[in-house]
N, CA, C and O of each residue as an XYZ file, in Angstrom:
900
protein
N      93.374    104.672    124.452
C      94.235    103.710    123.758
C      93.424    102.970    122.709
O      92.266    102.650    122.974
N      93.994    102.664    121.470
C      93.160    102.279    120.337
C      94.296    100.928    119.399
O      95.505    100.733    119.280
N      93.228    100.378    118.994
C      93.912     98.807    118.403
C      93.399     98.824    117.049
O      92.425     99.484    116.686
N      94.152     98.015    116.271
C      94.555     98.592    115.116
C      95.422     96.943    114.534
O      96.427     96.563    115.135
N      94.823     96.098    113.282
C      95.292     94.461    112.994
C      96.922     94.748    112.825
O      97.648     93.756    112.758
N      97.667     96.394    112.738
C      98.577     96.460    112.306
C      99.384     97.108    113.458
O     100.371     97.767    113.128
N      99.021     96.976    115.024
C      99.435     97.478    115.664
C      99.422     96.214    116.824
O      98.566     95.338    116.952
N     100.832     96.455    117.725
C     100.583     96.059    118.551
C     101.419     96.275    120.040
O     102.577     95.941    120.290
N     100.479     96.913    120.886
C     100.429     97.390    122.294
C     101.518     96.683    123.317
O     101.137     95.521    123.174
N     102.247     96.627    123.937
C     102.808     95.506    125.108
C     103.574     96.395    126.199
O     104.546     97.148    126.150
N     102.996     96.113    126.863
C     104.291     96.774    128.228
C     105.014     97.978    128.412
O     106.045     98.105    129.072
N     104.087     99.307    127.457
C     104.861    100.259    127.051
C     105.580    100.468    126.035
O     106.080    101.590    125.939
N     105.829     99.540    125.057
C     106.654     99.493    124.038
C     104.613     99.250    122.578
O     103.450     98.998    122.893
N     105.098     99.446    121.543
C     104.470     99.617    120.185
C     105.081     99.175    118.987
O     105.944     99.916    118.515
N     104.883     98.395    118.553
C     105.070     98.249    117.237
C     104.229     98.139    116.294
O     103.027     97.934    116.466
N     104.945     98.302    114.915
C     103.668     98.432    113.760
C     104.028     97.923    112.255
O     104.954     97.120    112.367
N     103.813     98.013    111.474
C     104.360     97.430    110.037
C     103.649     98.420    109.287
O     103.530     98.154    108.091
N     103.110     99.573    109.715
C     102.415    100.258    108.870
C     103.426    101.779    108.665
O     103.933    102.234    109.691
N     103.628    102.369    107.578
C     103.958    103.685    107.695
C     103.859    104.667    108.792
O     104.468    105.003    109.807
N     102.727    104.992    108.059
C     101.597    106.004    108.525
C     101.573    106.160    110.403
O     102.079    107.012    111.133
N     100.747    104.923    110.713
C     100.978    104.406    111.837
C     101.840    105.147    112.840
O     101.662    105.990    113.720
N     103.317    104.152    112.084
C     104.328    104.391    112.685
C     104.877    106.462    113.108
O     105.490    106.924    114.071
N     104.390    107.023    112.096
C     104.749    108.544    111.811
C     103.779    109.156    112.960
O     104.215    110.015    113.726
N     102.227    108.599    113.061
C     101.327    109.291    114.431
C     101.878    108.514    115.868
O     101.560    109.245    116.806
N     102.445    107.540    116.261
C     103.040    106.993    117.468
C     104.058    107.384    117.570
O     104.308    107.572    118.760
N     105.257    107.760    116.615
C     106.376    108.721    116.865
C     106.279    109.895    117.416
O     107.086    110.405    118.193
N     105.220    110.370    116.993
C     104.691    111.742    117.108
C     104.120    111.975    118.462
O     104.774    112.559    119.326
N     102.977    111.556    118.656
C     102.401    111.320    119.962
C     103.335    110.933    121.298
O     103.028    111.249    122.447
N     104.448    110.240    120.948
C     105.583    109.956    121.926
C     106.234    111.350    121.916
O     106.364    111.883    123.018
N     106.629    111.967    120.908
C     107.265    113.206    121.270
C     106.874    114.744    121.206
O     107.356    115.582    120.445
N     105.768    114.956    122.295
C     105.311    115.907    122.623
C     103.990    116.092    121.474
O     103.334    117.120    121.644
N     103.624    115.332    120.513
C     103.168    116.001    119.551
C     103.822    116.277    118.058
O     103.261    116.421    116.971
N     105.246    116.298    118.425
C     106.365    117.128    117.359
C     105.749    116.489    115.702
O     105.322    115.362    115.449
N     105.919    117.777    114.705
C     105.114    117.430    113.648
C     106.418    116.665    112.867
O     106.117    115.669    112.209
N     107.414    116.947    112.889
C     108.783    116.511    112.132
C     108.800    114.831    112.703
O     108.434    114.330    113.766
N     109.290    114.364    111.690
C     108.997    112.810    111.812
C     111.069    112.483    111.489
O     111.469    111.329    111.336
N     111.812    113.396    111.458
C     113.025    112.739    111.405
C     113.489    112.101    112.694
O     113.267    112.427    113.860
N     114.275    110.987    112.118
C     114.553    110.250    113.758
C     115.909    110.972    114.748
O     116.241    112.150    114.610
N     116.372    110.316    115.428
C     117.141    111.299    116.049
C     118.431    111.389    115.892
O     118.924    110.292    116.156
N     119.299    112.224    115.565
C     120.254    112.122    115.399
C     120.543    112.687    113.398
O     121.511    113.031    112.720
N     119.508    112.546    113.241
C     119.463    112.278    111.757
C     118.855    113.929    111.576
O     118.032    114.388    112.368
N     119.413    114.728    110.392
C     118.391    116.011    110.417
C     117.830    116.203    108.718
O     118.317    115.732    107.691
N     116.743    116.998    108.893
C     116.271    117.595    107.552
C     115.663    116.108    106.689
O     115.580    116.360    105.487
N     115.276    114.810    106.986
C     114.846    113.855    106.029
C     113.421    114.779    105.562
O     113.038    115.191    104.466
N     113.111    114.835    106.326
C     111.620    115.703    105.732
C     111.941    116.565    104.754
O     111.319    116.697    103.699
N     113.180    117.328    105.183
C     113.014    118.048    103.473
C     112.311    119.665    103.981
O     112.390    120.681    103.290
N     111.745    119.591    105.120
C     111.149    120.688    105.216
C     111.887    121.946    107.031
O     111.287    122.718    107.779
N     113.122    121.555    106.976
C     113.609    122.125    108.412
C     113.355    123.336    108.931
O     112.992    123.722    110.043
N     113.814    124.273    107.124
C     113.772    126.057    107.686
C     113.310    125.997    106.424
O     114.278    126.333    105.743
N     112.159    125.707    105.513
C     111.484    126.584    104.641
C     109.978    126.202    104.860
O     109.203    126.639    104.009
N     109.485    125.496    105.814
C     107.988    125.445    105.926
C     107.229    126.760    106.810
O     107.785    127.513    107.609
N     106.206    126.760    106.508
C     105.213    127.758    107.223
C     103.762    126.777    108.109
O     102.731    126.244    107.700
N     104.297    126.909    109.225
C     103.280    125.837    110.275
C     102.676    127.029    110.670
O     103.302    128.089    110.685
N     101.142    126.903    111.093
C     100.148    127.461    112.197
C     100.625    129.026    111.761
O     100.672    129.426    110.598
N     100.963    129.808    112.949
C     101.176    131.154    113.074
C     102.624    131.669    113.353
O     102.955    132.812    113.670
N     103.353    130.656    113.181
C     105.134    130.241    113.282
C     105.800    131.430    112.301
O     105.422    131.550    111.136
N     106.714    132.198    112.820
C     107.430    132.699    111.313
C     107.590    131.483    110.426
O     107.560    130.294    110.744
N     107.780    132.089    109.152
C     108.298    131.042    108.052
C     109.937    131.212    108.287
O     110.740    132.088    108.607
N     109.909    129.654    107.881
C     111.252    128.711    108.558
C     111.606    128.674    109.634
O     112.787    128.584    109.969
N     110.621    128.737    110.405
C     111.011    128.534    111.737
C     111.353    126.944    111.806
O     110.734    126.257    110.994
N     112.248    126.281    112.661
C     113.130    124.974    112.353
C     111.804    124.039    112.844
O     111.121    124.173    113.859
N     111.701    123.140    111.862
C     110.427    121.913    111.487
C     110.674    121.106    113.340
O     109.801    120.966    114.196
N     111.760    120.824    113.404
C     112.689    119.882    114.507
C     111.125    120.385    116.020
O     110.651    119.712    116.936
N     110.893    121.595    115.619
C     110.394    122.003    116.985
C     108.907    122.745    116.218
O     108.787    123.970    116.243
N     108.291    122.238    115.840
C     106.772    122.652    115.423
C     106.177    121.282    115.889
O     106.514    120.171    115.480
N     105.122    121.610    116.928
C     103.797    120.594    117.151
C     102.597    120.740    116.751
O     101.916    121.707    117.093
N     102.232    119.928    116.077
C     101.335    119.754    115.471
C     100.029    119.541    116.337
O      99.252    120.471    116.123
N      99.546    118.654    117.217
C      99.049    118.270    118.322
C      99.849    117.771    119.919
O     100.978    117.334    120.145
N      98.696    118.070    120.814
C      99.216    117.758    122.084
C      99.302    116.425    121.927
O      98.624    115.623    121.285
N     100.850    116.252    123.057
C     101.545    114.906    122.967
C     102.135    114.560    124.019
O     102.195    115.470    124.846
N     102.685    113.425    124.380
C     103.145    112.555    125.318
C     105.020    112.793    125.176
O     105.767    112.762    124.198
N     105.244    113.004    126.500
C     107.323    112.691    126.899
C     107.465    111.630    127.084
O     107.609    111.254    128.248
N     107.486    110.603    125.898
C     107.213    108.940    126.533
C     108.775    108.541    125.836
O     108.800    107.326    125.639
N     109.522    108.927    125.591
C     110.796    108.383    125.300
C     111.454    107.510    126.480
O     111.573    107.965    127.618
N     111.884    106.180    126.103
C     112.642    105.651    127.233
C     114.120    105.963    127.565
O     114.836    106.526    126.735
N     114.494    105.658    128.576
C     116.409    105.476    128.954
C     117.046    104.828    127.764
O     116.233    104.414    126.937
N     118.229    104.655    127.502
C     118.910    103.417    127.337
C     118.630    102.251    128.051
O     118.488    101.164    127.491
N     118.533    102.434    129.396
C     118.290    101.559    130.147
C     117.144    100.766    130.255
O     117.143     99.582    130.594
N     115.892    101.632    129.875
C     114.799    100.922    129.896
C     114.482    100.328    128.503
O     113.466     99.638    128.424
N     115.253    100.521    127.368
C     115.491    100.132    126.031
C     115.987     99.105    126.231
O     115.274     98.208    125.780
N     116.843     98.756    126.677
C     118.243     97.360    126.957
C     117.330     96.264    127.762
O     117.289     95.045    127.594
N     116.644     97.048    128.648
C     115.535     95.424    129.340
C     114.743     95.247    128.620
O     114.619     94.086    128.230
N     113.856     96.243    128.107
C     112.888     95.556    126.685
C     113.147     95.017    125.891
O     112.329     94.189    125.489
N     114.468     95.167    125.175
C     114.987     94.337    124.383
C     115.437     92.790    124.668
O     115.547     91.908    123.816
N     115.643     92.690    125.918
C     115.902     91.384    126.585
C     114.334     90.942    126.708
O     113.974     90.075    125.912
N     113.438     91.412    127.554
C     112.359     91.105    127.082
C     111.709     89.976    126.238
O     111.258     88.840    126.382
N     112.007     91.372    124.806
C     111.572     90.448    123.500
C     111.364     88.864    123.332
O     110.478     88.063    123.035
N     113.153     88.908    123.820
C     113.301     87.261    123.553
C     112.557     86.294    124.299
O     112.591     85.085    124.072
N     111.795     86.923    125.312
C     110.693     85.791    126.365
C     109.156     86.080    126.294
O     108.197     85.681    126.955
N     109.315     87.036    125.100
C     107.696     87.696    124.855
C     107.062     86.561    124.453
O     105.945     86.810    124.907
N     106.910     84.994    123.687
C     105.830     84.251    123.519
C     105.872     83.181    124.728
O     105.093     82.257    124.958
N     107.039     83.600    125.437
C     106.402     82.609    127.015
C     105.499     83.342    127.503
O     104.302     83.056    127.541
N     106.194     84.697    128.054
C     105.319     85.641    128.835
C     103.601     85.666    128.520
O     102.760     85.633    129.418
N     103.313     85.726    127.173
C     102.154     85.928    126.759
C     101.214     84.650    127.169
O     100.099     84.594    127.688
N     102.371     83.386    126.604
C     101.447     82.358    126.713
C     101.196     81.773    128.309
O     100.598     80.778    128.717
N     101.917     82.835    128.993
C     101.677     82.215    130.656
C     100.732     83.107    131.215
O      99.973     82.706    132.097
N     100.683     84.553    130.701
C      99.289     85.263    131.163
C      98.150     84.749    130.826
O      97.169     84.535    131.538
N      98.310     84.551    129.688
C      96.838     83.540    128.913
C      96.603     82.683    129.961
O      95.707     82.951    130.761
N      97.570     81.256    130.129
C      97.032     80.223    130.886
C      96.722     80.841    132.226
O      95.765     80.274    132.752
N      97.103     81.582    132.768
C      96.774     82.245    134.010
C      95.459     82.442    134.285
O      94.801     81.875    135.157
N      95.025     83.441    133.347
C      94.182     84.161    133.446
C      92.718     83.086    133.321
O      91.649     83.310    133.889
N      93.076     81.680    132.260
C      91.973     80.948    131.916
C      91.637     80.175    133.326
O      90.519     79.869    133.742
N      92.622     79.996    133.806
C      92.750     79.269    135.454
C      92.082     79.852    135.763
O      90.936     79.511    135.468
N      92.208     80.866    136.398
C      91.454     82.079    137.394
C      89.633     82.167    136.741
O      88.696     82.463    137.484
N      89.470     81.841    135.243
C      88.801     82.392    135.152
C      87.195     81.407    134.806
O      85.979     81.600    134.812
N      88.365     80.094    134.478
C      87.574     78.935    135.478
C      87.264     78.399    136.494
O      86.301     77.642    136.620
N      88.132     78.757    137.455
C      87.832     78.374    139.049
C      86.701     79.464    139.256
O      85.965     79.153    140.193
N      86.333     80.748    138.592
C      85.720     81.582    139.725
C      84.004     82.123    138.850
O      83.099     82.862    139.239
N      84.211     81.275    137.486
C      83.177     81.960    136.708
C      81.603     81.688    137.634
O      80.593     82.392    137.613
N      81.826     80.591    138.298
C      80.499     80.571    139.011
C      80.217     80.874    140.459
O      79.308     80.531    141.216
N      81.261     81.606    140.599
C      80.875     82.801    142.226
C      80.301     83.733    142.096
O      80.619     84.698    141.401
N      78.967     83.541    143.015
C      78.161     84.362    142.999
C      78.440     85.917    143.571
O      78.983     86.083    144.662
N      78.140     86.706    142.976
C      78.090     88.589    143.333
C      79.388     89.071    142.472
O      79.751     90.216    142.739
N      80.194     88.336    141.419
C      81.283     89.012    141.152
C      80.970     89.227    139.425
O      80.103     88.632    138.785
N      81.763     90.063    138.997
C      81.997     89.992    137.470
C      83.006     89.758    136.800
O      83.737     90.746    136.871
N      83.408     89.043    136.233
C      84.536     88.432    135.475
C      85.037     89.013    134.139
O      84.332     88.876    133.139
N      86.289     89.692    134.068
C      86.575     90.013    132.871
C      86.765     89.002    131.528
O      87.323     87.934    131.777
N      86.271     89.285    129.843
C      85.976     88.805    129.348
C      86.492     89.270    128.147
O      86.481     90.488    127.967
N      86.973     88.492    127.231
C      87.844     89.083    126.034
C      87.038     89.842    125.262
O      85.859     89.633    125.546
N      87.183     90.622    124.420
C      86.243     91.090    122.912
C      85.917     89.847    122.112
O      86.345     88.703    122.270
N      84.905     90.411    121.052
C      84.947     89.757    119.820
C      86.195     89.746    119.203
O      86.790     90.821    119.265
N      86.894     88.624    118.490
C      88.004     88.352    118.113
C      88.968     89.057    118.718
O      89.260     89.937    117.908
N      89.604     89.173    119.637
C      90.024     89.176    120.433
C      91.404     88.360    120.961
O      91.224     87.162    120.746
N      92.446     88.552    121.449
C      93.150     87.107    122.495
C      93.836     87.953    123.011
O      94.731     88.328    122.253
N      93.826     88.483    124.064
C      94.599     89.757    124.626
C      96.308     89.051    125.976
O      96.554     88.258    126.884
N      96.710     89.730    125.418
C      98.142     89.014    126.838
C      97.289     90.145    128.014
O      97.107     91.359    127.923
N      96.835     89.034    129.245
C      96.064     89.790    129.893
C      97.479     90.513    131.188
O      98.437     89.938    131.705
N      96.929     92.114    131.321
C      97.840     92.807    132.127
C      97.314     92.115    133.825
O      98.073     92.001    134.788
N      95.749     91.713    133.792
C      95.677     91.262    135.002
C      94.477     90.732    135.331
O      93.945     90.461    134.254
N      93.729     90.422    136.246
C      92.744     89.699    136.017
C      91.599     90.987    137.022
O      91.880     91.187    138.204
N      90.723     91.524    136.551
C      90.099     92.471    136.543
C      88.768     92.063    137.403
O      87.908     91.925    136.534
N      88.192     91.813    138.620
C      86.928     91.579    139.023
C      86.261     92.382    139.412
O      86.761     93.139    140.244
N      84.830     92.604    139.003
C      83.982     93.889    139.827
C      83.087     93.531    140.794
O      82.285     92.746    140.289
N      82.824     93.749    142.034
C      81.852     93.122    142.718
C      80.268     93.635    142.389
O      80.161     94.848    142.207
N      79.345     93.034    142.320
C      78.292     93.577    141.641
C      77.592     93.887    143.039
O      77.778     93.443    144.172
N      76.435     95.123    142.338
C      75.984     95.914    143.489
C      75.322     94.946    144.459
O      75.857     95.145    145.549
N      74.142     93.718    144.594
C      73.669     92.912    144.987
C      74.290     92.199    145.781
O      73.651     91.603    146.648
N      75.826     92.056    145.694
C      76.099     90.944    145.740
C      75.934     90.133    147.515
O      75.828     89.003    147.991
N      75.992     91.320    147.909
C      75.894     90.729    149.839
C      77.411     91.526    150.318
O      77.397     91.922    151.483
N      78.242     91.696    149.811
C      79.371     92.155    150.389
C      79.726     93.469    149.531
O      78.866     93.822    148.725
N      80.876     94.208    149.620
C      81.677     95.226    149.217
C      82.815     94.823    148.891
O      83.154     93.866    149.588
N      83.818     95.226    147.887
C      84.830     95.174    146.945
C      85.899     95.104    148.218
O      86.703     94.210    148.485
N      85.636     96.342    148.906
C      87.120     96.545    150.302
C      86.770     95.700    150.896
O      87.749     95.027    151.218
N      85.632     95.186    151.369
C      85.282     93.468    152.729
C      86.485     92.536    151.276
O      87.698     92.328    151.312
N      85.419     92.183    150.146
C      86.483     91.085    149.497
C      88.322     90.987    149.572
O      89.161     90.119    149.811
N      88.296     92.563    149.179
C      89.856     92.542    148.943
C      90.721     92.654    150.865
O      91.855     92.334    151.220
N      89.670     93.178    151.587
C      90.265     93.192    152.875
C      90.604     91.605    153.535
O      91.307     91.221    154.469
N      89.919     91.072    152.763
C      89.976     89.094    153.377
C      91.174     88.891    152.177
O      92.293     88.432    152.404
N      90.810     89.217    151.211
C      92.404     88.399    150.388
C      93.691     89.022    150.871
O      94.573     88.171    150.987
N      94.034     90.131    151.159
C      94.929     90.652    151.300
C      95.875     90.289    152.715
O      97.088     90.171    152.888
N      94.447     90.154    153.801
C      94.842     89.065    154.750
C      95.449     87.736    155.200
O      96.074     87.201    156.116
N      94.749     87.473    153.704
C      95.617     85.972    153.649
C      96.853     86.028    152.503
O      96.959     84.952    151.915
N      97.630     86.867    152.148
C      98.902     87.424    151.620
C      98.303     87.312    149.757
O      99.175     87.407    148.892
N      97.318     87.180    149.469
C      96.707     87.812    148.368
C      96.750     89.196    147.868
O      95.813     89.977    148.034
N      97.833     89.495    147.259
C      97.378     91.416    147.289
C      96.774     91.533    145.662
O      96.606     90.751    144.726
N      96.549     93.056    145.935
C      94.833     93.064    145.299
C      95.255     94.540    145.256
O      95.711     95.238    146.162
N      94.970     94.859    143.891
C      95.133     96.569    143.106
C      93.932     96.927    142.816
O      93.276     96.089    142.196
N      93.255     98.255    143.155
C      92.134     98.818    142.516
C      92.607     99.428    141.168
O      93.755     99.788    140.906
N      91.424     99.485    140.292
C      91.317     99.723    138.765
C      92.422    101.384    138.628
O      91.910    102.312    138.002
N      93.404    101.529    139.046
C      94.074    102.900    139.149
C      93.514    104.255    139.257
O      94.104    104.858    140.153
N      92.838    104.787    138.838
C      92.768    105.966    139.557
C      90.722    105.991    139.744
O      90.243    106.762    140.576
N      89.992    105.292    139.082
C      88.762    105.265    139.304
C      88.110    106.934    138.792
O      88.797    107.583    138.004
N      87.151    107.356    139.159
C      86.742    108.329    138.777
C      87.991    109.426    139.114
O      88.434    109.383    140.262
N      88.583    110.409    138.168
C      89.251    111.193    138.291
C      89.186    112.461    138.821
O      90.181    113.144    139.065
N      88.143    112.770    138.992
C      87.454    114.378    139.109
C      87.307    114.475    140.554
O      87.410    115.531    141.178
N      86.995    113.013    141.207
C      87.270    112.340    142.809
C      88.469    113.020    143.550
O      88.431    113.429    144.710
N      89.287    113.064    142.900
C      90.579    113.026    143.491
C      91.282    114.403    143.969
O      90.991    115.434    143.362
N      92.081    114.437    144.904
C      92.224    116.007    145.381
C      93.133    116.860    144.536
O      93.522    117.995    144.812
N      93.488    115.963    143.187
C      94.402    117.102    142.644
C      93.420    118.068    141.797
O      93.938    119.099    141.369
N      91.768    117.789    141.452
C      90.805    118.265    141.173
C      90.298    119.159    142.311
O      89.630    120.118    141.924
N      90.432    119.072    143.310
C      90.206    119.999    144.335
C      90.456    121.783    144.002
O      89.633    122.687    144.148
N      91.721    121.861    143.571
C      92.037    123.719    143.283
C      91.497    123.773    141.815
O      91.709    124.867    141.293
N      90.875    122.900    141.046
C      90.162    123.284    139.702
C      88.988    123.271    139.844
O      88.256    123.801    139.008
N      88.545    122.703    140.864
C      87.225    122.931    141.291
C      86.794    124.436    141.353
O      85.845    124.997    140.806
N      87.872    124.976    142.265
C      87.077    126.051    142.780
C      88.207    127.305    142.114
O      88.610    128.246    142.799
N      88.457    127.162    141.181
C      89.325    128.195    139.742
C      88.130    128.400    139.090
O      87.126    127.712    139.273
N      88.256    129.762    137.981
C      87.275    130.534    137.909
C      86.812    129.074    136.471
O      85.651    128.676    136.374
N      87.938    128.522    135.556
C      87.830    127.941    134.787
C      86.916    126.606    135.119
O      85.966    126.161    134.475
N      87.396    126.212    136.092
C      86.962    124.638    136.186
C      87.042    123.990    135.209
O      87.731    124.265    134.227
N      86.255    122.920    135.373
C      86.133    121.853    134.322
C      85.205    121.178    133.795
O      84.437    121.002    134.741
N      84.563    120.453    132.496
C      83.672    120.362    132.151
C      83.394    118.659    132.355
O      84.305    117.861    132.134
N      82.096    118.234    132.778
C      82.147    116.669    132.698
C      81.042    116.335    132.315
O      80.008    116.714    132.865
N      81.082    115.608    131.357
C      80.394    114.867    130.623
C      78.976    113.641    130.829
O      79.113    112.577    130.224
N      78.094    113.779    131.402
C      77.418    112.589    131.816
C      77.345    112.501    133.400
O      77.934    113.332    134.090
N      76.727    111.641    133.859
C      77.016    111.315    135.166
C      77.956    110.358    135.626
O      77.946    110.304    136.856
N      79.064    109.296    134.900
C      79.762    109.033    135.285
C      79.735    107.541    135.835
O      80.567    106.703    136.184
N      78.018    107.661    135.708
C      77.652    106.228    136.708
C      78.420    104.737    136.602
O      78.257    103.913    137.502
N      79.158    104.488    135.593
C      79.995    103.322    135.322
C      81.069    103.665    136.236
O      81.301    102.865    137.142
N      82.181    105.366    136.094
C      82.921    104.938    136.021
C      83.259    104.851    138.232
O      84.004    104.238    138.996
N      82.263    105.785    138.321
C      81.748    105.523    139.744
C      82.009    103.779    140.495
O      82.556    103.360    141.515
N      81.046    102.954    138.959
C      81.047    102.044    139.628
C      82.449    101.071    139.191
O      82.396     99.860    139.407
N      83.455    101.570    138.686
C      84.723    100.944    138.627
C      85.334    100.962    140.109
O      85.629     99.998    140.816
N      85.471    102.720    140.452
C      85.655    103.583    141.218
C      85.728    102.449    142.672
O      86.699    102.148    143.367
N      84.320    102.021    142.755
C      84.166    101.598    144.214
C      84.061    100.262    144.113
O      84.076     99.739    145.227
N      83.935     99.304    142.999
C      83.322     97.646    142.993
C      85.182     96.855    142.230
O      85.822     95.815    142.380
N      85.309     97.952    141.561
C      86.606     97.175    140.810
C      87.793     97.137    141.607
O      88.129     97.921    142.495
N      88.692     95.599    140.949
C      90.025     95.470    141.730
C      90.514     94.488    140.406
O      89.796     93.935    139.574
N      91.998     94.485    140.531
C      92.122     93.392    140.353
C      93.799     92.402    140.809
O      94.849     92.945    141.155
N      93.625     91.274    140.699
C      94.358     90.143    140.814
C      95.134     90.153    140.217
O      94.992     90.681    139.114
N      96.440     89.567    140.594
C      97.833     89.322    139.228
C      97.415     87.820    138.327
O      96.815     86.836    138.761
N      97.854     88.010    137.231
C      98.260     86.775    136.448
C      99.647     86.887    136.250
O      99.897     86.802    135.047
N     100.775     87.062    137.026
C     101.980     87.304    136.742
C     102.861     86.382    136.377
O     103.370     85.697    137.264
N     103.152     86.215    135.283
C     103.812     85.201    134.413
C     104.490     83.818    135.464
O     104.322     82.619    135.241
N     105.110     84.303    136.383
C     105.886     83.412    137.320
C     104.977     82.409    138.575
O     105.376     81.726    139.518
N     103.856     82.665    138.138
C     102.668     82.344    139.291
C     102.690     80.721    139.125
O     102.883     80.280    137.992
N     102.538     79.995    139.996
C     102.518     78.213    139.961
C     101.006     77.899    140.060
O     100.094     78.691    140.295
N     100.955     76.858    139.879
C      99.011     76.464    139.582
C      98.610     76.383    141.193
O      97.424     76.277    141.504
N      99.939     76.452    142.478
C      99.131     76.229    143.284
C      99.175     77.830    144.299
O      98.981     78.093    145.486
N      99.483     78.501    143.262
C      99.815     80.190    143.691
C      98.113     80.153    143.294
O      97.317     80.531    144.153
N      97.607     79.668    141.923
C      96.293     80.718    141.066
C      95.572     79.428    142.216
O      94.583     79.929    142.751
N      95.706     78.581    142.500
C      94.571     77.737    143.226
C      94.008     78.375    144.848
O      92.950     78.313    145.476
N      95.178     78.907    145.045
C      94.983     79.250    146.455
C      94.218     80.833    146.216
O      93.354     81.315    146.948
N      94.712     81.355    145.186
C      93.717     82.798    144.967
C      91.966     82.304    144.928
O      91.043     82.699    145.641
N      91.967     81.439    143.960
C      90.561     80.658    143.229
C      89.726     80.580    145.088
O      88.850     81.273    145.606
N      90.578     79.343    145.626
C      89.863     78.972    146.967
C      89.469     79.993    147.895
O      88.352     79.912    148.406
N      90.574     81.359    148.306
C      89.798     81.610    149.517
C      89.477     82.939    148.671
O      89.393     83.938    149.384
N      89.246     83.195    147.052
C      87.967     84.227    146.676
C      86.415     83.357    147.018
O      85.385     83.960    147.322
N      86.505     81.949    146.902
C      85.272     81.026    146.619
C      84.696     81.084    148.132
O      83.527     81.274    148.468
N      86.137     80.810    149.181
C      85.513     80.920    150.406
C      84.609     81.986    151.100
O      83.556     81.715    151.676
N      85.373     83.740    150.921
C      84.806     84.444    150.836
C      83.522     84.706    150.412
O      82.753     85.132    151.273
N      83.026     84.528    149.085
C      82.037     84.225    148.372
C      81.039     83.607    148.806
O      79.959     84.186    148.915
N      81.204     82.258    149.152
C      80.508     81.302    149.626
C      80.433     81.736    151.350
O      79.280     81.614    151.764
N      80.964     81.992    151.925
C      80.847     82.535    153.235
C      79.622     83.308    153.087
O      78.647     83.062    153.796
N      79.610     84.697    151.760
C      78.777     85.451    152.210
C      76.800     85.230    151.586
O      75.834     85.993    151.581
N      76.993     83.956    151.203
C      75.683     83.497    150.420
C      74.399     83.589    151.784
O      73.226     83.297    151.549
């Protein structure tokens, strides 16, 4: 995923003010497809049945030539109609992840063994969640931390899929004549894999929802000094 002063990312949805832009995120949403007419609409390109793509007969219909591999990311109606409702609460929403996240991220910047997620250079991101890694030193393990929050009705998501190649749907490509190629040793993403989790900042959270997260991560923490 890539950012861009003329782009901007949210919840599955994209927008842009740029052309161009707009013509590679259309694209990429639909399979790849090189034809940029919208739907319903035919031939704006100009090019339907007289272009010559790749190794395609000539005129073969533009509607269905891909250009690059691509994403089936089209929504419902349905999931169109809530985003659009959405919209209208997008500068609360944002501005309540923000304050969320600054809560969380002052109560806990000085607990020892953890790592705290941290914006970029220029930067102000609507945070999806509050991201902690337990560092290798720290005296405890990521599952001890998240096994005590979760106990006390804290729930707690690991970083989604962690190293990928881990996982058993890599198992029958393993041992196919093709396999697969990997890059490096991985050692970061290893250590997402086993140290990372993270916390909600979920827009609806009360200061004494993020206080009670803050206290018994600190207790934990401080327990294990």
């Amino acid at each position: 995923m890539w950012l861009c002063r003329d782009l901007i990312l949210m919840c599955g949805a994209v927008y842009t003010n740029d052309p161009l832009l707009d013509k590679i995120v259309r694209s990429f949403r639909d399979w790849g497809r090189d034809c940029w007419c919208v739907g319903g609409v035919d031939n704006t390109c100009k090019l339907r049945f007289t272009g010559q793509f790749g190794e395609l007969p000539q005129g073969y219909d533009h509607k269905y030539v891909y250009s690059h591999f691509g994403f089936n990311l089209k929504i419902t109606d349905m999931q169109a109609a809530i985003g659009c409702a959405q919209l209208e609460k997008l500068d609360s929403i944002v501005a309540a992840r923000r304050a969320n996240y600054k809560t969380l991220y002052e109560g806990l910047k000085d607990v020892p063994g953890l790592i705290l997620p941290e914006a970029e250079e220029n930067s102000n991101p609507s945070w999806f969640g509050f991201l902690i890694a337990v560092r290798e030193d720290a005296g405890f393990t990521r599952n001890e931390l998240t096994g005590y929050l979760e106990s006390r009705k804290i729930q707690t998501r690991n970083l989604f899929a962690g190293n990928l190649i881990k996982h058993p749907a890599f198992d029958e490509m393993r041992k196919s004549k093709e396999g697969y190629r990997v890059v490096g040793e991985l050692k970061m993403t290893d250590f997402v894999m086993n140290n990372g989790f993270w916390i909600g900042v979920y827009p609806g959270m009360t200061p004494e929802m993020l206080q009670w997260m803050i206290d018994k991560i600190r207790e934990f923490c401080g327990g294990k000094e």
